[in-house]
C-alpha positions in Angstrom: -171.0 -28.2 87.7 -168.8 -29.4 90.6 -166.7 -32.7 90.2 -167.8 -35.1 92.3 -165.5 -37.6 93.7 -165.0 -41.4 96.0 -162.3 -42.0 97.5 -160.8 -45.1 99.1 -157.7 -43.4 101.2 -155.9 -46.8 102.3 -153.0 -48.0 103.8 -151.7 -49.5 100.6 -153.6 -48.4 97.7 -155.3 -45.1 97.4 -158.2 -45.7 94.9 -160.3 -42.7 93.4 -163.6 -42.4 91.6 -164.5 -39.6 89.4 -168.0 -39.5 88.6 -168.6 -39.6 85.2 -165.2 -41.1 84.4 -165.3 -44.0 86.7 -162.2 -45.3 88.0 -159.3 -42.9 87.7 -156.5 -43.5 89.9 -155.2 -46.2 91.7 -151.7 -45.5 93.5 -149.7 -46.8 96.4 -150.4 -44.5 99.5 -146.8 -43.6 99.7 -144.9 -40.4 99.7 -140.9 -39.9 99.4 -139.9 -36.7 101.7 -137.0 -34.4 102.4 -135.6 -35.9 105.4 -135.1 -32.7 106.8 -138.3 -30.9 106.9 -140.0 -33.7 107.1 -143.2 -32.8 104.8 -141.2 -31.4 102.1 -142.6 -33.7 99.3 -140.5 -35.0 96.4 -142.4 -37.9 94.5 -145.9 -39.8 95.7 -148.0 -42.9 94.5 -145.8 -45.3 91.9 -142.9 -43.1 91.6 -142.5 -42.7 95.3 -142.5 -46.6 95.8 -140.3 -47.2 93.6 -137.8 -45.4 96.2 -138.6 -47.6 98.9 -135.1 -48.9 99.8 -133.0 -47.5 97.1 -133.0 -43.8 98.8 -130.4 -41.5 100.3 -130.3 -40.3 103.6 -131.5 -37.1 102.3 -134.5 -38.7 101.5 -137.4 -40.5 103.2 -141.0 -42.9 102.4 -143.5 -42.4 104.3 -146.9 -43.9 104.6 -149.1 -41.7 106.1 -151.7 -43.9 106.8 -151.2 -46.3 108.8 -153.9 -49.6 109.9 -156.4 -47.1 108.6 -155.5 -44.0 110.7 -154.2 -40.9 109.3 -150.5 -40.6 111.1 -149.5 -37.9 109.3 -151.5 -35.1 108.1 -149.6 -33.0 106.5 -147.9 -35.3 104.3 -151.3 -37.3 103.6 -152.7 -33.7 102.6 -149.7 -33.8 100.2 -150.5 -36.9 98.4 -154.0 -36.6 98.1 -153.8 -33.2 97.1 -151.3 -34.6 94.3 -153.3 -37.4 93.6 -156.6 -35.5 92.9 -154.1 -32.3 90.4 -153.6 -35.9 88.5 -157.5 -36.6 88.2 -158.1 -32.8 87.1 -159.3 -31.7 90.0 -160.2 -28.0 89.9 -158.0 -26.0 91.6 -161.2 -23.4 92.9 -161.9 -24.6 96.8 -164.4 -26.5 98.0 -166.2 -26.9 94.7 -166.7 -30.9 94.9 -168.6 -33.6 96.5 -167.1 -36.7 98.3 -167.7 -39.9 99.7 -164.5 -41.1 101.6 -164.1 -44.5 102.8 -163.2 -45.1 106.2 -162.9 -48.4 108.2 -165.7 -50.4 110.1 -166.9 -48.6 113.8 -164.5 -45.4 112.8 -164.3 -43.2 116.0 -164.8 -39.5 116.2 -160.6 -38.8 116.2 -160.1 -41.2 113.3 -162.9 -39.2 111.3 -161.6 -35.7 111.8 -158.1 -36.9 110.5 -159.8 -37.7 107.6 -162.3 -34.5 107.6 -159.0 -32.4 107.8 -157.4 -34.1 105.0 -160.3 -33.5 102.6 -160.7 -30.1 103.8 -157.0 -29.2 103.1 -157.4 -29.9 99.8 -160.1 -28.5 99.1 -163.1 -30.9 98.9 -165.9 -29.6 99.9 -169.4 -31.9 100.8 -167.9 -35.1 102.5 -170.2 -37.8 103.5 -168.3 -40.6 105.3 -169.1 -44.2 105.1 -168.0 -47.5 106.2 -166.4 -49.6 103.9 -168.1 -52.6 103.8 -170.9 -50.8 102.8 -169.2 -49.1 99.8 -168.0 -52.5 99.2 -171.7 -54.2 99.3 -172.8 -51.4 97.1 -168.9 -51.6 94.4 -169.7 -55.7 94.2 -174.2 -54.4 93.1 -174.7 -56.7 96.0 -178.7 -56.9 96.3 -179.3 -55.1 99.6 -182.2 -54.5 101.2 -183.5 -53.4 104.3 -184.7 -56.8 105.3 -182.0 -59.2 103.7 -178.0 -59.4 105.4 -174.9 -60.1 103.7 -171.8 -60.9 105.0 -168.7 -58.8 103.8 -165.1 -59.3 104.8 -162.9 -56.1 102.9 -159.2 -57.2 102.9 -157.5 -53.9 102.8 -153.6 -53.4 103.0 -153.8 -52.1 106.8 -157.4 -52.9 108.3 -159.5 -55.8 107.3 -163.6 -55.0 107.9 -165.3 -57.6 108.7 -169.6 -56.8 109.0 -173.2 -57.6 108.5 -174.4 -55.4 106.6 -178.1 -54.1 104.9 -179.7 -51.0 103.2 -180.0 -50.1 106.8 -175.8 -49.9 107.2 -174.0 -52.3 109.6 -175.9 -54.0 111.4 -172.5 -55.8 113.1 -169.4 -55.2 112.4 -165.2 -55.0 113.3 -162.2 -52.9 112.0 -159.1 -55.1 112.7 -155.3 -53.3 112.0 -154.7 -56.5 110.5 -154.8 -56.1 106.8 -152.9 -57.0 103.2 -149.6 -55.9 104.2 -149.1 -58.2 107.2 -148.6 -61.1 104.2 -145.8 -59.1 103.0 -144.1 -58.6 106.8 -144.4 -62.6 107.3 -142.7 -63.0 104.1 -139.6 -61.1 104.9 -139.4 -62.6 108.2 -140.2 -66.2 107.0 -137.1 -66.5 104.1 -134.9 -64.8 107.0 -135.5 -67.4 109.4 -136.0 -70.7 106.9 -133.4 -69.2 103.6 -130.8 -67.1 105.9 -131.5 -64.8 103.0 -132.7 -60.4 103.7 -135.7 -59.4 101.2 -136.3 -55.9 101.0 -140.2 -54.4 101.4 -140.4 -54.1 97.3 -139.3 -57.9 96.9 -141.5 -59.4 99.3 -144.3 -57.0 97.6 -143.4 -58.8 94.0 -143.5 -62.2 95.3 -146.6 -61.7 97.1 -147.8 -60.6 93.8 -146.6 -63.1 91.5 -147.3 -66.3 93.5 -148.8 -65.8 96.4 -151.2 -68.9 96.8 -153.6 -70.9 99.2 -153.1 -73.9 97.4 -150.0 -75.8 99.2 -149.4 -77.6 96.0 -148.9 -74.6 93.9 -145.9 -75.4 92.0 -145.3 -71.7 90.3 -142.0 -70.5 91.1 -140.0 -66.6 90.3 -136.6 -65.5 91.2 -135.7 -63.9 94.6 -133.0 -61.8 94.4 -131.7 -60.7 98.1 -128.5 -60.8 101.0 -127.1 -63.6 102.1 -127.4 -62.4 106.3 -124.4 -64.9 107.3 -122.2 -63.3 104.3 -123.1 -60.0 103.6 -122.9 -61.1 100.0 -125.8 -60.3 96.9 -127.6 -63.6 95.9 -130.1 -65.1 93.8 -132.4 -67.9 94.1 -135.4 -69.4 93.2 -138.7 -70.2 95.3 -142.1 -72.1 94.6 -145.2 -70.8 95.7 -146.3 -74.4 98.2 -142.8 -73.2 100.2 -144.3 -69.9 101.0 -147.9 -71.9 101.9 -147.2 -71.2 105.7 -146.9 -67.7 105.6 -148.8 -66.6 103.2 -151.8 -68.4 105.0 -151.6 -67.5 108.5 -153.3 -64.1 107.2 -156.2 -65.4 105.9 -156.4 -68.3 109.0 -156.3 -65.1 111.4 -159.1 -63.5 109.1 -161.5 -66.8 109.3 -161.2 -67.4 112.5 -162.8 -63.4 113.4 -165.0 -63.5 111.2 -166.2 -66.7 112.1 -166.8 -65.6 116.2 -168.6 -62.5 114.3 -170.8 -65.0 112.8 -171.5 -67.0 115.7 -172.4 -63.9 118.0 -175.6 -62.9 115.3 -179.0 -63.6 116.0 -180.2 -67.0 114.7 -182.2 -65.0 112.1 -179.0 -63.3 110.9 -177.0 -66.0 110.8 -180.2 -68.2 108.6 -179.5 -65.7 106.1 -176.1 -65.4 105.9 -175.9 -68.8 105.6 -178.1 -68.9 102.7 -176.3 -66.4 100.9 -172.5 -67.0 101.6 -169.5 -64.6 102.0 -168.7 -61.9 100.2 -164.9 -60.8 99.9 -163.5 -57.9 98.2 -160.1 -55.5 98.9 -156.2 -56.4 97.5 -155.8 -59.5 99.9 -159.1 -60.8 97.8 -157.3 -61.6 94.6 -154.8 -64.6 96.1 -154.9 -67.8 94.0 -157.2 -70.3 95.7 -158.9 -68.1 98.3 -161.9 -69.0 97.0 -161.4 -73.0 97.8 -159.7 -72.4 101.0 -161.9 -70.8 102.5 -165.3 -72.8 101.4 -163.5 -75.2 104.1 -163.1 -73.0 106.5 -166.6 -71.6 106.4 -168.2 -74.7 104.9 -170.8 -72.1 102.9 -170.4 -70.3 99.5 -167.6 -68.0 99.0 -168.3 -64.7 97.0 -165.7 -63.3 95.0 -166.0 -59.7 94.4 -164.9 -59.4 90.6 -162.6 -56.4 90.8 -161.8 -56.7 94.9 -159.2 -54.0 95.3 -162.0 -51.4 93.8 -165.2 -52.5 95.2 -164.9 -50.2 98.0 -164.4 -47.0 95.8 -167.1 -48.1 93.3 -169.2 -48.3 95.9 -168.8 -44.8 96.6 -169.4 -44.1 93.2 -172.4 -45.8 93.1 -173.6 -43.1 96.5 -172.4 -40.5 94.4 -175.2 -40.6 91.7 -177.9 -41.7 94.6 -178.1 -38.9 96.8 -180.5 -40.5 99.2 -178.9 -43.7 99.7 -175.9 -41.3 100.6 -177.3 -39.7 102.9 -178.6 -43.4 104.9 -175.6 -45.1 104.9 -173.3 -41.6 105.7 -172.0 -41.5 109.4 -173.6 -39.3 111.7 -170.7 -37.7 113.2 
């Protein structure tokens, strides 16, 4: 019996389904290389982040996917194929089945990164579908052929933002404007306000730890960075309202597409959608007070998916044992 797998390859987090065995990895999408060859790999997933910054010149991270594109083959080949001899993958070729995420309106190029991937590791049958699909199907949305919902997927590189049904998308957007952006405005915003230099791994913590869309959040942790004027190591402390401004102008960005989506369906549609709310699900998903902040901003239910940075990959599991939804919602390409 072949294994049969889903994957979720993103920018951030690559998330893998084994069916039978649910959920069994869930890794940063980073790989450390020899900074001469270039695709020489040393270390990937958690042990290769937790090189970001600290390496030699010898050595280099690399994400190779990037805003949900495939940038580099060869080294994406690498970590996958890593990632899957972690999951017991077999090593006999093209044994397995697959469904691979990819983002929202995925061109031909953009697919054939990804086909070549899975093929150099050996995976064989590879349906690919959008992801706010999978993610319908990871949070046991009720579709139907008749009845829309509304899904915005917060990924780390490419938010998808779509109407969806059994019948796949009926609207939709990919936007290279994901999770990681929140960590990017960080740095730049305790630069500019704290004169103070945060490497990617600290900005990564505190985005973590209190990250919040309530601008009286009072929960504080420890930054420990450069003093830019000095040169010199330093310590502070920082509360989660005095990062409100940039941790919010992600999700403002977000509401205001989606929104212009929602205004451009057809009165029907939008009926619908308005019955049944938003649905949001990915890593950016999982910020305190997302929920309340953004029932004003859409002034209609907000839908939490319960485990957000694994609905899309569920979903693929759930195609996995449903061979004929898999092939509806699979791309044509």
């Amino acid at each position: 019996m072949s294994d049969k797998y889903a994957i979720d390859l993103d920018s951030s987090l690559t998330n893998i389904y084994k069916l039978g065995s649910g959920l069994v990895l869930s890794e940063p999408t980073v790989a450390a290389v020899d900074d001469s060859s270039k695709t020489e790999v040393k270390a990937i997933g958690l042990d290769a982040n937790k090189l970001i910054g600290k390496t030699s010149k010898n050595t280099k991270t690399i994400f190779p996917v990037f805003e949900g594109e495939i940038v580099n083959e060869k080294v994406a080949v690498e970590l996958l194929n890593g990632f899957l001899k972690k999951v017991g993958k077999s090593s006999k070729l093209f044994s397995s089945e697959t469904v691979m995420s990819v983002p929202c309106g995925a061109d031909y190029k953009m697919i054939e990164s990804y086909r070549n991937v899975c093929k150099e590791c050996g995976l064989g049958k590879v349906s690919f579908v959008e992801a706010p699909l999978l993610s319908a199907l990871g949070q046991r949305i009720p579709l139907s052929d008749s009845k829309p919902f509304f899904i915005i997927d917060m990924a780390g590189g490419v938010t998808n933002i779509a109407t969806v049904s059994l019948d796949g998308v009926i609207s939709g957007i990919s936007i290279n404007y994901g999770y990681n952006k929140i960590t990017t405005d960080l740095i730049d915003f305790i630069s500019e306000r704290y004169g103070i230099q945060i490497g990617l791994l600290t900005a990564e913590r505190i985005k973590k730890e209190i990250a919040s869309l309530d601008e009286f959040d009072a929960l504080s942790t420890v930054i420990n960075g450069r003093n830019i004027k000095e040169g010199t190591p330093v310590a502070f402390s920082i509360k989660s309202y005095e990062l409100f401004e940039a941790v919010k102008n992600y999700y403002d960005k977000i509401a205001e597409l989606a929104l212009s989506v929602i205004k451009q369906l057809p009165p029907e549609v939008s009926a619908e959608i308005r019955h049944s709310g938003v649905y949001l699900s990915g890593i950016a998903s999982s910020v305190y007070g997302l929920e309340k902040y953004y029932q004003k901003k859409f002034d209609m239910q907000i839908n939490l998916a319960k485990d957000g940075y694994s609905s899309v990959v569920l979903g693929g599991g759930v195609l996995l044992d449903n061979k004929d939804l898999q092939k509806k919602l699979s791309l044509k390409i």
